[in-house]
ROLUMPA-185133 format. One record per residue: x, y, z of N, C-alpha, C in turn; residue in three letters. Coordinates in steps of 0.05 Angstrom, whole numbers, padded with zeros to 5 digits, always signed. Each point is the difference from the previous one (the first is absolute). Layout:
BEGIN
XYZXYZXYZALA/...
END
This chain:
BEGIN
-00370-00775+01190+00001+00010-00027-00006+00029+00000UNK/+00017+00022-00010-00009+00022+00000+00011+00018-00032UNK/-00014+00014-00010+00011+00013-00025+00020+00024+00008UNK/+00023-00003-00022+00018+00020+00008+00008+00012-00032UNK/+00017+00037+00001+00009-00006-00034+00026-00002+00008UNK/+00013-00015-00026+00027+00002+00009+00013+00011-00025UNK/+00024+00011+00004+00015+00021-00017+00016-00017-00022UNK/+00000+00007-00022+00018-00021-00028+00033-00004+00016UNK/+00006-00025-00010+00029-00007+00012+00013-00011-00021UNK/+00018-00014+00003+00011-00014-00026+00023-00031+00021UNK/-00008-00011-00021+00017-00035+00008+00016-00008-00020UNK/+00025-00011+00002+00013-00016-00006+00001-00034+00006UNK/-00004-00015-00015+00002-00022+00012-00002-00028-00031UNK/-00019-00024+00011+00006-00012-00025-00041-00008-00012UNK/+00007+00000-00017-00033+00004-00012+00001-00030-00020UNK/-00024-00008+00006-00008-00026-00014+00006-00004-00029UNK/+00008-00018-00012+00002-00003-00023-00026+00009-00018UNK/-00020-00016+00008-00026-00001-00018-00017+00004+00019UNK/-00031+00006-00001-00020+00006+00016-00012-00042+00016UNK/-00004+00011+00026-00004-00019+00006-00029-00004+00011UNK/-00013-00015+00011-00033-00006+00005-00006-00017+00026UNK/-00018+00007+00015-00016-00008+00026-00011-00032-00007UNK/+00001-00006-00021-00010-00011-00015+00017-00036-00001UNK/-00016-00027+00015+00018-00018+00006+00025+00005+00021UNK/-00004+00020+00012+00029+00003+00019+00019+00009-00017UNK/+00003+00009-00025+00026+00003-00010+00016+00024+00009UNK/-00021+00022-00002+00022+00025+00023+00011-00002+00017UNK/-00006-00030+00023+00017-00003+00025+00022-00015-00009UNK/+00005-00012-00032+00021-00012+00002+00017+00028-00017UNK/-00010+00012-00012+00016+00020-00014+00011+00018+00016UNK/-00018+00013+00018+00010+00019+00018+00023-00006+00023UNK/-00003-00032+00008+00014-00011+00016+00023-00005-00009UNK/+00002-00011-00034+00025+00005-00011+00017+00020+00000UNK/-00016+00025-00005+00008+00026+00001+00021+00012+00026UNK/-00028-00004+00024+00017+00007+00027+00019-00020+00007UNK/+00008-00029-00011+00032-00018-00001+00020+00018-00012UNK/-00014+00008-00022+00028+00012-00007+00015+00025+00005UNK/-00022+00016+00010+00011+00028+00011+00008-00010+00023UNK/-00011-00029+00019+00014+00004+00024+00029-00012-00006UNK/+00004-00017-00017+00022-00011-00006+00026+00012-00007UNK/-00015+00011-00019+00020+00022-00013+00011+00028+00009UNK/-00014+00003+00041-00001+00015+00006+00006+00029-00009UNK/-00031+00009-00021+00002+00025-00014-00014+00015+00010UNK/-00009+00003+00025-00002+00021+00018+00020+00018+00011UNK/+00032-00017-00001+00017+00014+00014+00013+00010-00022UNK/-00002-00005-00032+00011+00008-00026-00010+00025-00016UNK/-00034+00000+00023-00010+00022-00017+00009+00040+00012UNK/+00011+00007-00026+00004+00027+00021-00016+00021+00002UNK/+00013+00020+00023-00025+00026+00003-00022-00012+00006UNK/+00000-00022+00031-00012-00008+00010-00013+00018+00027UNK/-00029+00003-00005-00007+00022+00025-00006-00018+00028UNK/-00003-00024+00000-00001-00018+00016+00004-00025-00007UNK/-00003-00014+00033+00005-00031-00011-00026-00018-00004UNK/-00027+00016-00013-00025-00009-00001+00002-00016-00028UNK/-00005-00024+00004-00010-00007-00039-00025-00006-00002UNK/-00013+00008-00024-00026+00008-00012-00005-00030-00015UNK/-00022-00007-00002-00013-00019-00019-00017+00015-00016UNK/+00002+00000-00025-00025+00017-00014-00021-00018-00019UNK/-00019+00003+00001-00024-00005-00016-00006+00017-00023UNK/+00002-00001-00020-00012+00027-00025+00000-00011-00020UNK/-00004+00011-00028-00013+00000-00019-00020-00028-00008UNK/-00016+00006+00012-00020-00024+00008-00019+00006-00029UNK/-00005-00023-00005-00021-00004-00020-00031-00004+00008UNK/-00005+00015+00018-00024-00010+00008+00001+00000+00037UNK/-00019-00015+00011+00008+00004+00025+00021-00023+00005UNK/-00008-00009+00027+00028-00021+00012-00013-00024-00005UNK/-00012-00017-00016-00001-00011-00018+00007-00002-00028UNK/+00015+00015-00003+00014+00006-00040+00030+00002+00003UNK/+00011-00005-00020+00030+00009+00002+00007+00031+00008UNK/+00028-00004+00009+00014+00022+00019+00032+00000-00003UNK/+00012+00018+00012+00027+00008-00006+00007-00003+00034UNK/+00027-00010-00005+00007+00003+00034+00028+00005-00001UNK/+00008+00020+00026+00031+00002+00004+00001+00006+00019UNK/+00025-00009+00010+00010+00003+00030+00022+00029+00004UNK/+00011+00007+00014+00018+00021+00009+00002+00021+00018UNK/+00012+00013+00003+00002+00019+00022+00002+00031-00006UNK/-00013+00021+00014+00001+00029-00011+00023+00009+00004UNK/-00003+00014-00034+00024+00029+00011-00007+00017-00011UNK/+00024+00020-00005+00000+00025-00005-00011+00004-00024UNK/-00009+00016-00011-00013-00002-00024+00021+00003-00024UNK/+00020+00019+00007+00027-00002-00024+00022-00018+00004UNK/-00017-00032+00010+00024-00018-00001+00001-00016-00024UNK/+00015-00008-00012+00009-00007-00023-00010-00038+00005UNK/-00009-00011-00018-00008-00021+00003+00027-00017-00009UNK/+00006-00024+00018+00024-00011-00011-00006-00034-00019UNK/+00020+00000-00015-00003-00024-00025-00014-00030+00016UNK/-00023-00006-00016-00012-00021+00014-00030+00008+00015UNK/+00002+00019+00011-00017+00013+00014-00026+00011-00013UNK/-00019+00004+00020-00026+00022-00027-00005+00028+00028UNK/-00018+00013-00012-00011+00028+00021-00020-00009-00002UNK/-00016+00003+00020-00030+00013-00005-00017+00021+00018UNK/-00005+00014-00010-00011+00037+00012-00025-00013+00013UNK/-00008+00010+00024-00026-00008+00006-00016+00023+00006UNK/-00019+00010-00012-00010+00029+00005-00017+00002+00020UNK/-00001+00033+00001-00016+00001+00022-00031-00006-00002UNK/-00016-00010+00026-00013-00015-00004-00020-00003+00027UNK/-00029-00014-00007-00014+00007+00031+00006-00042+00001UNK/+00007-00004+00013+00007-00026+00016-00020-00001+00032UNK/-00013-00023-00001-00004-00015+00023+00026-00017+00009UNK/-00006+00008+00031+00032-00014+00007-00014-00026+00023UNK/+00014-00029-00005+00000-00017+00019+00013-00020+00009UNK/+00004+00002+00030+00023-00020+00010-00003-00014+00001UNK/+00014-00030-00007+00003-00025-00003+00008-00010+00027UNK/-00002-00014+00016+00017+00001+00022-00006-00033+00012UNK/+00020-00020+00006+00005-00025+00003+00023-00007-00016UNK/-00002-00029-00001+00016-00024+00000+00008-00002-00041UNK/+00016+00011-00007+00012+00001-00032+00003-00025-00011UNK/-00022-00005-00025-00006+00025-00023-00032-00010+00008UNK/-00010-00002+00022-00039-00006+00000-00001+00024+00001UNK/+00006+00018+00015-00006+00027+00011-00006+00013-00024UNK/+00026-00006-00019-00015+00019-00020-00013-00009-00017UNK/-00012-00020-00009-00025-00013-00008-00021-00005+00008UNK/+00000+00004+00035-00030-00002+00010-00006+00042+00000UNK/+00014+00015-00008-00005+00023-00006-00002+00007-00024UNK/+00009-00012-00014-00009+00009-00027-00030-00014-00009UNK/-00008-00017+00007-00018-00019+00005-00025+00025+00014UNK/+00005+00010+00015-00017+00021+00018+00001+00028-00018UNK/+00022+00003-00010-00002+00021-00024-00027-00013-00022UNK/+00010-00014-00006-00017-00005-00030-00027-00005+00011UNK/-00005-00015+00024-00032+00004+00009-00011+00027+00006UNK/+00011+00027+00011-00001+00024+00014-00023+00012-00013UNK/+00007+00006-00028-00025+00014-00009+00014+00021-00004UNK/+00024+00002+00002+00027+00030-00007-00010-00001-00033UNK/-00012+00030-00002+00001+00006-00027+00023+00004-00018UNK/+00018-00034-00001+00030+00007-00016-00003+00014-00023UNK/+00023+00017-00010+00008+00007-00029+00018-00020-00013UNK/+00017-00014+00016+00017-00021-00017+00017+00015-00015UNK/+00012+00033+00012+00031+00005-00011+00018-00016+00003UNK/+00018+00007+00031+00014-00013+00009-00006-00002+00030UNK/+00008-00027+00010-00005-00004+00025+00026-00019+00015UNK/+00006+00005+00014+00023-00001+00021-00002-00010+00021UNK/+00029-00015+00013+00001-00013+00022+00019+00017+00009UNK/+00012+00001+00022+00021+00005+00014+00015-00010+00022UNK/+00020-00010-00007+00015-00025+00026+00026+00019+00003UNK/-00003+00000+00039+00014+00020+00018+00017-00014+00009UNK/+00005+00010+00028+00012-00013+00029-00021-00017+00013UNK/-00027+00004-00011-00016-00010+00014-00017-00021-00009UNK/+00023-00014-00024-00009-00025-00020+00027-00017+00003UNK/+00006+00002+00020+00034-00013-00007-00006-00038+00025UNK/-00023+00018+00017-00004-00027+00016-00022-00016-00013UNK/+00007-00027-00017-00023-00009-00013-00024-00009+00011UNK/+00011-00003+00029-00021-00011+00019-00024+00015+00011UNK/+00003+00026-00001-00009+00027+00008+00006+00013-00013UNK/-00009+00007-00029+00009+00024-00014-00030+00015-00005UNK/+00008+00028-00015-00005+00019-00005-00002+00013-00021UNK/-00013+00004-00019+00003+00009-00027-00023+00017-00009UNK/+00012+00021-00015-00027+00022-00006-00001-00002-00034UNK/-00033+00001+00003-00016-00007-00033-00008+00034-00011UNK/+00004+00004-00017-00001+00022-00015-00022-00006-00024UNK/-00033+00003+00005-00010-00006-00026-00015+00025-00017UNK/+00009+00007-00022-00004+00028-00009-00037-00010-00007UNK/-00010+00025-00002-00027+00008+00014-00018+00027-00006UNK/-00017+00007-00011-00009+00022-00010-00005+00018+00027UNK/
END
């Protein structure tokens, strides 16, 4: 785990209907809905003024900490004067001091026995926005790789 800042970017991608909650498991079925349908609908390869082939999970407008409702969307960065296309949402993620940590094993424990280690840490969250990032190095489920982005005073 180490703190880093990182510079405002901007995403395209698809954003939750309604705020969803930690609360009974329901975020793992919402969010899981979510990532079916961007993978389905393969809107990674739809979205343009794509600066890579990274897609983002975001965490934000949280009501509270990670126990309260929350906003979530999936997508991938671009350029900042890319035009968002019909169906689609943006969301700007500013600049920001983030603790960064890698997830690393067998998909999706990895990234729940780390977020799990987040929320015990004692990381003085702010609960802006907080981020995943799945590479080349999340593609093997067996051995993957994934970096946690949790914004941080």
């Amino acid at each position: 785990m180490y703190k880093r800042n990182l510079a405002e970017f901007k995403l395209i991608g698809l954003k939750l209907a309604n705020k969803t909650t930690n609360e009974g498991g329901q975020s793992s079925v919402d969010c899981g809905n979510l990532w079916q349908r961007f993978e389905l609908e393969k809107l990674a390869e739809l979205i343009p003024g794509k600066l890579s082939n990274e897609i983002y999970s975001v965490y934000f407008d949280y009501e509270g900490d990670d126990t309260k409702p929350f906003t979530y969307f999936i997508g991938c960065k671009v350029k900042k004067d890319t035009e968002v296309p019909k169906g689609m949402h943006s969301l700007l993620i500013p600049s920001d001091n983030y603790y960064n940590v890698t997830a690393s094993g067998k998909m999706t424990g990895c990234i729940t026995d780390a977020w799990k280690r987040i929320w015990n840490s004692g990381i003085n969250r702010t609960y802006h926005y907080d981020f995943e990032v799945y590479d080349e190095r999340s593609k093997d489920w067996n051995n993957a790789e994934v970096e946690i982005f949790v914004s941080t005073l």
